[in-house]
SETI-712448 format. One record per residue (C-alpha): residue number from 1; residue in three letters; x, y, z. Coordinates in pm, 1 decimal. Each point is the difference from the previous one (the first is absolute). Example, Ala and Ser with C-alpha at 12.3 -4.5 7.8 and 13.67 -1.06 7.14 Angstrom:
seq:type:u:v:w
1:ALA:1230.0:-450.0:780.0
2:SER:137.0:344.0:-66.0
//
This chain:
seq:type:u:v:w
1:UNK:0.0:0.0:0.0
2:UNK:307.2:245.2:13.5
3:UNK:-34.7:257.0:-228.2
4:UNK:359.4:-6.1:-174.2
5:UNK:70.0:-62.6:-357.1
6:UNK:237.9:-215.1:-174.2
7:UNK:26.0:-291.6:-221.8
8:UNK:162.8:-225.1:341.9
9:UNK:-242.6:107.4:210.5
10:UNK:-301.2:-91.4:-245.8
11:UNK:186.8:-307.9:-119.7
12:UNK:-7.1:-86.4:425.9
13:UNK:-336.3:46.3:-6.4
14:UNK:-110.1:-191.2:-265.8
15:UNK:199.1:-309.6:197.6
16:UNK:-161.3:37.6:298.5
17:UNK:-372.3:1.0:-151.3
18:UNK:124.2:-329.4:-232.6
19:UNK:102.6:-123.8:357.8
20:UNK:-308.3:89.9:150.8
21:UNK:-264.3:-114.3:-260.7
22:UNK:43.1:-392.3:47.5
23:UNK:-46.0:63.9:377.3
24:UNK:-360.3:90.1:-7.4
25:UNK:-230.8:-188.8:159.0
26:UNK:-279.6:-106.0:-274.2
27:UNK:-89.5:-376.7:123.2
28:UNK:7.7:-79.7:411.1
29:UNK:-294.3:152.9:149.3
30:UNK:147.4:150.8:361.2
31:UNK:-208.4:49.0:370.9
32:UNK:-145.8:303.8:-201.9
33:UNK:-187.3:-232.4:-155.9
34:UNK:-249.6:-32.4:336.4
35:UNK:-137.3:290.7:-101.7
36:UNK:9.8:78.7:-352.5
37:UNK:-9.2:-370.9:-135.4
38:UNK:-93.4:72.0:-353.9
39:UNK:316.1:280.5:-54.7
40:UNK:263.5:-150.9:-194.9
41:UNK:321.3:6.8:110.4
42:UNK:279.8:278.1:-132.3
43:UNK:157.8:150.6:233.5
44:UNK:367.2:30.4:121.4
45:UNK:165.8:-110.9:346.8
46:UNK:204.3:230.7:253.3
47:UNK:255.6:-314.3:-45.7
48:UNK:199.3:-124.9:-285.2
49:UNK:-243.8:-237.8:-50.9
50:UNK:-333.0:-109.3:176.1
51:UNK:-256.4:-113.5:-195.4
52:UNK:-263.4:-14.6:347.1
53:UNK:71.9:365.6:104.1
54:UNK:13.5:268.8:-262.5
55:UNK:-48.3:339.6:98.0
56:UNK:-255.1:272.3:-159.2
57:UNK:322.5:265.5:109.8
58:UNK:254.2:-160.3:-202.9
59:UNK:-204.2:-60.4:-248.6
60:UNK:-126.2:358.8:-83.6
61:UNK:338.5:62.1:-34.0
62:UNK:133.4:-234.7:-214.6
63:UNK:-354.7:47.2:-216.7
64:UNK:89.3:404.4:20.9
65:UNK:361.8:-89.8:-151.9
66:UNK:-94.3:-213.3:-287.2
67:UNK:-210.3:228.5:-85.2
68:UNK:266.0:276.3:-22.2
69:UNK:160.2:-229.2:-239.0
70:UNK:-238.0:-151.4:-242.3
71:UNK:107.0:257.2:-256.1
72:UNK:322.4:-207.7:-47.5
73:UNK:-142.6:-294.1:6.3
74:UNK:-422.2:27.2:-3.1
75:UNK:-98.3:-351.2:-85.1
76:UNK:247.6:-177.0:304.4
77:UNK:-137.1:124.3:268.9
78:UNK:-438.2:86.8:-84.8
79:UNK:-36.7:-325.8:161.7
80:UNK:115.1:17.1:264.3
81:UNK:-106.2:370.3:116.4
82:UNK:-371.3:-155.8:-37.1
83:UNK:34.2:-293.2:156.8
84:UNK:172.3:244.2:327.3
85:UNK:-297.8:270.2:-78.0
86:UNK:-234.0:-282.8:29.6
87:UNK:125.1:-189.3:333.6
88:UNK:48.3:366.3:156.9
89:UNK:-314.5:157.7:-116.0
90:UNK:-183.2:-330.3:120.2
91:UNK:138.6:7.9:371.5
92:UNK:-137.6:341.0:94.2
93:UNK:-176.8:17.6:337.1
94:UNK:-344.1:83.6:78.0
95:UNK:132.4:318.9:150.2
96:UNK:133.2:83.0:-350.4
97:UNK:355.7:-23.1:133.6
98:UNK:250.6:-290.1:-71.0
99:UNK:221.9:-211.5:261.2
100:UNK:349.6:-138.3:-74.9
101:UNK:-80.0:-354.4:-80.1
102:UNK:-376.4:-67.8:56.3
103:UNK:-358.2:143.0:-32.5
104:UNK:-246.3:116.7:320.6
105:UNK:222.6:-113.8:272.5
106:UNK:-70.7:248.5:257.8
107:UNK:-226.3:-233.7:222.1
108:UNK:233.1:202.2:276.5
109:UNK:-149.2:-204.8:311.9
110:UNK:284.5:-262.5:-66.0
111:UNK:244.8:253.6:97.6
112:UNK:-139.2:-40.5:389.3
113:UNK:12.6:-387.8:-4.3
114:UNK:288.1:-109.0:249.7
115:UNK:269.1:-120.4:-207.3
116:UNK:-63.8:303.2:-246.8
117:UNK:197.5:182.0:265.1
118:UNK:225.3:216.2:-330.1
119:UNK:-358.1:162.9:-147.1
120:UNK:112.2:-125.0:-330.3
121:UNK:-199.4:-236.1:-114.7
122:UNK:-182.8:140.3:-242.0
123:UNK:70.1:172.8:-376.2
124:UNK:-248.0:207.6:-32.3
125:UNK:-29.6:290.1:-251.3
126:UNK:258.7:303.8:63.4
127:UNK:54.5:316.4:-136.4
128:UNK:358.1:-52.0:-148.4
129:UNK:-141.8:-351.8:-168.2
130:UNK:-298.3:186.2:-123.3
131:UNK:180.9:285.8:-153.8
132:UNK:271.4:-245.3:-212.0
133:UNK:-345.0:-125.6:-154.4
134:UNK:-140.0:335.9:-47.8
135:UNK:334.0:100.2:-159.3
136:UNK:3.0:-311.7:-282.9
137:UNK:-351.1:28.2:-58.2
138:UNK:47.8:385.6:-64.6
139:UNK:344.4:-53.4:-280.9
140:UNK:-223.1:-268.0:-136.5
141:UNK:-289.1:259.4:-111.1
142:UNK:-236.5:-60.1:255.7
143:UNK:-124.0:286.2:245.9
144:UNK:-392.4:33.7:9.5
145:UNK:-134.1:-337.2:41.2
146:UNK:-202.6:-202.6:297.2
147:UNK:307.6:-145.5:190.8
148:UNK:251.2:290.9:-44.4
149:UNK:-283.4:250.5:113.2
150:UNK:-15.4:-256.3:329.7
151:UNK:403.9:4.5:43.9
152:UNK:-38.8:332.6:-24.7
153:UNK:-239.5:23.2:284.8
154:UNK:158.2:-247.3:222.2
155:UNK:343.6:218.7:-42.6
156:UNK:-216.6:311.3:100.3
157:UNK:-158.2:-210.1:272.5
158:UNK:411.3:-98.5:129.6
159:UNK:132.3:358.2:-18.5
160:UNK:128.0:88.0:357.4
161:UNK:-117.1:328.3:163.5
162:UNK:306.0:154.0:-40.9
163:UNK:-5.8:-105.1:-366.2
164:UNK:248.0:-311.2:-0.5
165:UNK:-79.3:-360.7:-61.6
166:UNK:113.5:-349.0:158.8
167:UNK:228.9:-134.5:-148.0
168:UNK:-2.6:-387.2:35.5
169:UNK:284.6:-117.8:-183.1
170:UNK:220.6:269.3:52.7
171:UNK:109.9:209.0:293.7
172:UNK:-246.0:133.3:49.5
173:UNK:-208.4:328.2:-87.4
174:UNK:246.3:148.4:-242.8
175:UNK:-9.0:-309.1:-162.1
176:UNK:-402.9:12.9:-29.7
177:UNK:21.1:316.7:-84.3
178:UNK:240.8:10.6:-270.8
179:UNK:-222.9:-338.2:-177.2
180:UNK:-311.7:208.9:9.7
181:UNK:124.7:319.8:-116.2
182:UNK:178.6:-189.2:-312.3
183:UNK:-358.5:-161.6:-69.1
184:UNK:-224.2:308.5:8.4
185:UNK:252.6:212.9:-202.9
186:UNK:-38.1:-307.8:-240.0
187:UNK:-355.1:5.7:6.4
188:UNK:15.3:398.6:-112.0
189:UNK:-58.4:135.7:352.2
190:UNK:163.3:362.1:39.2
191:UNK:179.0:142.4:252.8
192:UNK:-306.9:224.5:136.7
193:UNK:-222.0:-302.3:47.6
194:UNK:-57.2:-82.2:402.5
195:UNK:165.4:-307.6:48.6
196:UNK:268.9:63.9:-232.0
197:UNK:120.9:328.0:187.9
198:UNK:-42.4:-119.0:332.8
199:UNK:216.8:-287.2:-64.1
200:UNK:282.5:217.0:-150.4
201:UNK:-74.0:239.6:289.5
202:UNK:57.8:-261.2:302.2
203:UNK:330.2:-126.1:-203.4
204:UNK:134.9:364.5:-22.6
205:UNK:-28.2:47.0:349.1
206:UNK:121.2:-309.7:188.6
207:UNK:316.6:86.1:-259.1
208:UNK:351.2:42.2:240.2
209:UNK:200.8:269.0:3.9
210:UNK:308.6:-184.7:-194.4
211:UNK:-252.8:-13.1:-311.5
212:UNK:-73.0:-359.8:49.9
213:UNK:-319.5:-227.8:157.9
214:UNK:31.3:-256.7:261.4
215:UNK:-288.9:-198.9:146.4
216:UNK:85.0:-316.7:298.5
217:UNK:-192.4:-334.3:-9.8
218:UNK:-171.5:145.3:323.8
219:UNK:-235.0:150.6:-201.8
220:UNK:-241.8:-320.3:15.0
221:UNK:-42.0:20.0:341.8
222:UNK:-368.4:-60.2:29.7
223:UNK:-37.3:331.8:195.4
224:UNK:160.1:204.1:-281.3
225:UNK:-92.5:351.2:84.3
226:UNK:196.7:124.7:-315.8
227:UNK:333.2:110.3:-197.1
228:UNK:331.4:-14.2:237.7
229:UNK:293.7:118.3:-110.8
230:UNK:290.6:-236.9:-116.5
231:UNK:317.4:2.8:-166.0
232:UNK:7.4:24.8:-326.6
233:UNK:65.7:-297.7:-270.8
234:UNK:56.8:-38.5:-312.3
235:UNK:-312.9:-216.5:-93.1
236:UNK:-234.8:172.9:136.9
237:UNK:163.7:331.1:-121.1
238:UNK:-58.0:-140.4:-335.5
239:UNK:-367.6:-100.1:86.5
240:UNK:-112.0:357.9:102.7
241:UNK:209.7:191.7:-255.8
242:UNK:-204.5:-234.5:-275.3
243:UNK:-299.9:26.9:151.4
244:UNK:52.2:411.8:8.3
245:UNK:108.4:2.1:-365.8
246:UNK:-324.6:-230.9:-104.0
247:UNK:-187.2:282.1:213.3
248:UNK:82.8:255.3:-217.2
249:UNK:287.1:149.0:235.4
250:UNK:357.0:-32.5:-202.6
251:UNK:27.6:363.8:20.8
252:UNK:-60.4:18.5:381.8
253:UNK:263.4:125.7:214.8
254:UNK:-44.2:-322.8:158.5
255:UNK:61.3:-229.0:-252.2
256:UNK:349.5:186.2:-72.5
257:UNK:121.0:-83.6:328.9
258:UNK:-97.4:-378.0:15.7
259:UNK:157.4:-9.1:-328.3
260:UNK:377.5:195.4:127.2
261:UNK:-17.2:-257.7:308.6
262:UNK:-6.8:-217.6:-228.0
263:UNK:297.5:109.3:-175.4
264:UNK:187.7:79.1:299.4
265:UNK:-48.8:-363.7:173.4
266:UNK:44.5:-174.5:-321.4
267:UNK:363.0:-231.6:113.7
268:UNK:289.5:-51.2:-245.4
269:UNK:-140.6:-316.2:-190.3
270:UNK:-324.7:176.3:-99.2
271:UNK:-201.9:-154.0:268.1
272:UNK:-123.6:114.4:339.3
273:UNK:30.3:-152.7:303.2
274:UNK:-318.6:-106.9:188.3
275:UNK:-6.3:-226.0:311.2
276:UNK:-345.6:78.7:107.0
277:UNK:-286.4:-225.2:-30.1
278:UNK:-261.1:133.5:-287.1
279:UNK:-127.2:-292.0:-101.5
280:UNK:-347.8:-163.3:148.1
281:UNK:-12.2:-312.7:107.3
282:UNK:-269.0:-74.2:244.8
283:UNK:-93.0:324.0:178.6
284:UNK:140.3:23.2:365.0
285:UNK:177.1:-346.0:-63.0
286:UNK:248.5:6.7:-227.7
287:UNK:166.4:229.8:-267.4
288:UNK:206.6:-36.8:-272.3
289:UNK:285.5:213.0:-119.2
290:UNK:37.1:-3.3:-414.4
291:UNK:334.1:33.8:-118.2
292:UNK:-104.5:106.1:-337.7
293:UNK:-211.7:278.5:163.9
294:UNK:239.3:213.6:73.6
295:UNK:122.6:-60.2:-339.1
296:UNK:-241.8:123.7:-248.0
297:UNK:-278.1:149.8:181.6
298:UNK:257.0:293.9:38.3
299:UNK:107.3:-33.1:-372.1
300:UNK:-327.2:12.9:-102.8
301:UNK:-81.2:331.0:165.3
302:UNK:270.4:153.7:-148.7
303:UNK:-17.0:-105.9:-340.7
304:UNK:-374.6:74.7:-13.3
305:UNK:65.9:356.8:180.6
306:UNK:272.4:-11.3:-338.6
307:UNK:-272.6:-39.9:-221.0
308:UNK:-228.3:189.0:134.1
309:UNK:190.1:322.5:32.9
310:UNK:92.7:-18.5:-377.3
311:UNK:-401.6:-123.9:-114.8
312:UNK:-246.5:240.5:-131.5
313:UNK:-233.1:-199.0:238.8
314:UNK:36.3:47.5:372.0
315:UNK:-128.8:-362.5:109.0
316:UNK:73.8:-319.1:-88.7
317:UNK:-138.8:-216.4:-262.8
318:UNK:-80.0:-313.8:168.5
319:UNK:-101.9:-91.8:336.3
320:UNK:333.3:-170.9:107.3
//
């Protein structure tokens, strides 16, 4: 999804969706079939490869970048961005939202059963899931139908008072944030509509002095009470400077100095250091710590700050 040119870097890309296509999922029939028994399968896994646990996350993604790239090659991959559209589109909740890996599991009294002592047992629909739906749906033409008028709603329905959303896979409301503001700029919403602005609002104020955002796995405490300031990482640095720039903001003052911490932190080898925890694993349990994260979430920001900057067009083009 970087936004840098090249014949290497397109010729890298190309390999990695070859690699990808035979690992789709398009014959075993997962626990997701409970609920939605008559969905075929088409989906993706988290993993290398899991045919009984593909993910509706992963798979908007991978969907979004073959997309990107059917003008090289437009007959390899129409395939298999239906049979993805079709698995992901069929697994949408009741609630209009979308979980990681199954349909209406929110039947939340398990969480108080004895040995359910993590309050993890569920998947049920989340915000950041939601939005990476939102966002293929939208780069795939669609934005005024039944279900993307209910994802809509149910995003509406998550936004936070103070304008953020949960993040579930990612720590934690920067990450929410930064998935819902890439899917409603991709859906065509502006910068003055409500939910857009007061999501770019709340991220332009938790910012820390040194230019950068922070946010500590504490935040899913179950008696959150809102935003506390934390050092500042390069993930989630990335996540709210993309998020801003999706919101119509790359010529805010803030968005300027995300991008110079950027710069200044960036180490020797091109990369930046990271040894907090920004990845979700089960809320209040566990957490996982991405090395790639730190990697090209940062990269990302810049380049698409880059491209911005020298663009006619002051937001970006697709939803990731």
């Amino acid at each position: 999804m970087l936004e840098v040119g090249g014949e290497e870097a397109e010729a890298r890309a190309a390999a990695g969706l070859a690699w990808l296509k035979p690992l789709q999922v398009l014959d075993v029939k997962g626990d997701w079939a409970d609920e939605k028994p008559d969905v075929r399968p088409g989906g993706w896994a988290f993993q290398y490869n899991n045919a009984h646990y593909p993910d509706l996350d992963d798979t908007a993604v991978v969907v979004m970048a073959m997309d990107r790239a059917k003008d090289r090659a437009p007959a390899v991959y129409d395939e298999s961005i239906a049979r993805g559209v079709e698995w992901t589109v069929g697994l949408q909740s009741k609630d209009g939202g979308w979980g990681a890996f199954d349909a209406d599991n929110s039947y939340h009294y398990l969480n108080n059963i004895p040995f359910a002592d993590h309050g993890a047992l569920l998947d049920p629909p989340t915000s950041d899931v939601t939005a990476r739906v939102v966002s293929m749906l939208a780069q795939l033409g669609e934005t005024d139908t039944p279900r993307m008028k209910a994802a809509l709603a149910f995003l509406e329905k998550e936004q936070m008072p103070d304008g953020s959303w949960f993040g579930r896979w990612g720590v934690n409301y920067i990450y929410g944030t930064w998935s819902v503001l890439c899917a409603l700029n991709a859906v065509g919403l502006d910068a003055k509509h409500p939910m857009v602005r007061k999501g770019a609002d709340w991220l332009i104020h938790i910012q820390n002095l040194d230019g950068g955002w922070g946010e500590d796995c504490e935040s899913y405490a179950l008696d959150y009470k809102g935003y506390t300031p934390a050092p500042s990482t390069a993930s989630q640095t990335g996540w709210a400077l993309l998020a801003l720039m999706a919101a119509g903001k790359v010529d805010h003052p803030a968005v300027e100095r995300g991008i110079r911490h950027l710069i200044a932190t960036q180490a020797a080898d091109g990369l930046w250091g990271q040894e907090k925890y920004t990845g979700g694993g089960f809320p209040r349990v566990f957490y996982l710590r991405y090395h790639g994260y730190p990697a090209y979430f940062p990269l990302w920001a810049v380049a698409r700050y880059r491209n911005l900057k020298r663009s006619n067009d002051p937001r970006p083009a697709f939803g990731m």
